[in-house]
N, C-alpha and C positions, 0 to 999 in steps of 0.2 A: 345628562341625557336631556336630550330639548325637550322628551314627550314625557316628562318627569316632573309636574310644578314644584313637588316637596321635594323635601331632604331626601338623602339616600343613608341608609343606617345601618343597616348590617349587611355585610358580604361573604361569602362562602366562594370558594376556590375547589372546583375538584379536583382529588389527588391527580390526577395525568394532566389537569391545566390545562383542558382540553375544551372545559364550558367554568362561566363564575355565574352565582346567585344574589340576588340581590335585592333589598327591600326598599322602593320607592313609598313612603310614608304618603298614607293614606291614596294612594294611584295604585300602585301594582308592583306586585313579585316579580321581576326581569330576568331572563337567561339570556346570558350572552354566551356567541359560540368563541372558537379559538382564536378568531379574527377582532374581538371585543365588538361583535357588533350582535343585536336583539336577534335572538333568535324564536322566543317568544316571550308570551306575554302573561299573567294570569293579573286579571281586578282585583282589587283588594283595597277596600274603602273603611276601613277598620281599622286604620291605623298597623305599619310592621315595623317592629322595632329591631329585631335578631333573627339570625337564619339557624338552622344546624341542617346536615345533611347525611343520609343515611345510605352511602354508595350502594353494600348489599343488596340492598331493597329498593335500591332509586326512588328514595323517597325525600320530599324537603319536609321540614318543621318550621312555620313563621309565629314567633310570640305576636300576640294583638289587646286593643283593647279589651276592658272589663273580663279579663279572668281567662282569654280564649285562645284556643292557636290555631292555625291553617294549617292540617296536612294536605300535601301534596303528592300523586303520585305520579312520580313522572312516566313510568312507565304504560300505565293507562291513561294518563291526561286527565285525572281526576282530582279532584277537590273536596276535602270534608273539614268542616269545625268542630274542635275540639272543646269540650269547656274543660277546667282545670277546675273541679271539684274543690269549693274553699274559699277558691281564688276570685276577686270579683276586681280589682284594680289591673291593670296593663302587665302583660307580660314580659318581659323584656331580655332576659337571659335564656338561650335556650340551649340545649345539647342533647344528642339521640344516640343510644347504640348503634352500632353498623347495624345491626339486624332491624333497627327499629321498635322493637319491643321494650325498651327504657326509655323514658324521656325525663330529661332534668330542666324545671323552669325555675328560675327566677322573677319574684315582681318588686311593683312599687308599692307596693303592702307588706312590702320586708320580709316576705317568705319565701324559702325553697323548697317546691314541691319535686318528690320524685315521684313517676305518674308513670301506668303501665300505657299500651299502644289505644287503651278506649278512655283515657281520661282519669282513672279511678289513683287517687293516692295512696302511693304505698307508704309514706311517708313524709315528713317535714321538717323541718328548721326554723327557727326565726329569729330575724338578728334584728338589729335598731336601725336599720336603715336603708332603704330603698334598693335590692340586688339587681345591677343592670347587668352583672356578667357571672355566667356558670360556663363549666365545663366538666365534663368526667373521662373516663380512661376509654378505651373500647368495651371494656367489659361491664362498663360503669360502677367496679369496686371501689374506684378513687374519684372522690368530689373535689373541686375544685370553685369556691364562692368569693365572686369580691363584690363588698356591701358598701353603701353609703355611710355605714357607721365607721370606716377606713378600716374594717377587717379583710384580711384575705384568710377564707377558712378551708383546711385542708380534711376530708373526711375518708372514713375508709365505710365503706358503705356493705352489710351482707347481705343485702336482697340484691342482687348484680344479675346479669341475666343467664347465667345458668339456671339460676334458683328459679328465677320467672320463667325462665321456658319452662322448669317443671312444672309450673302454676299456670299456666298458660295451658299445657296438656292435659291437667286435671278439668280447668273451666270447662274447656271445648268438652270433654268425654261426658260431661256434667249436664251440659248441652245437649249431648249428643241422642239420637233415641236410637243407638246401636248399642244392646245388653251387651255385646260381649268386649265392647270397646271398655264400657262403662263398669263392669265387672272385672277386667283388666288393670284398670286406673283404682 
């Protein structure tokens, strides 16, 4: 891409290949439509190393530096930073529930966080070397990590998102200042 000085690093493909996502390193997150041509655009001066995408929810996930990710929602055209609780080095692996309620990073501080939709870790790993590539199932029961220490490590994971949406229901009712929601929960 000519409007692109840096590297292009991670790409996401949506299921009907209909639009691709894509991380212009330290310029901007790119969608291209069917036609491979910009559709839009989002800034992004933060360094993006990986995409994940969350069809259900039209949502993107971009790894960034110092610990942080870009959610996106494509459906409102909104933008929020994430911080990875822990995490202070580049994020670089990234993977989402279809619902978007999971997220699984990988960084260059050799850790794997699994992190609910506002940042909070539910959990961790750490291998001896730098994780630039994660992935998990739909359901995110199954992990999938490949490390700079030449591991590829295979997890079965039980906090998966059934279990979180139940935790998810309790927060919000926890939240909530409806007694009989809360009384419910």
């Amino acid at each position: 891409d000519s409007h692109s000085p840096s590297g292009l690093y991670g790409i996401k493909l949506a299921k009907d290949a209909q639009a691709a996502y894509l991380c212009a390193y330290d310029s901007a997150i790119i969608v291209l439509d069917k036609n491979w041509q910009e559709s839009k655009r989002y800034d992004c001066t933060k360094g993006s190393y990986n995409i994940a995408l969350a069809e259900d929810v039209e949502t993107l996930l971009v790894g960034l530096r110092q610990g942080t990710l870009l959610k996106i929602d494509l459906k409102r055209d909104t933008t929020e930073e994430l911080k990875v609780l822990g995490c202070e080095r580049p994020v670089c692996g990234v993977s989402m529930s279809p619902d978007g309620g999971l997220l699984v990073c990988g960084s260059f501080d050799g850790w794997v966080y699994l992190i609910n939709h506002t940042g909070i870790p539910l959990g961790k790993l750490e291998t001896n070397g730098e994780v630039w590539s994660v992935v998990s199932s739909d359901d995110a029961a199954r992990l999938c990590i490949a490390s700079g220490d030449h591991i590829v490590r295979f997890l079965d994971n039980a906090c998966s998102v059934a279990p979180q949406r139940e935790m998810s229901v309790c927060e919000r009712a926890l939240d909530s200042t409806n007694p009989a929601e809360l009384k419910s929960v």
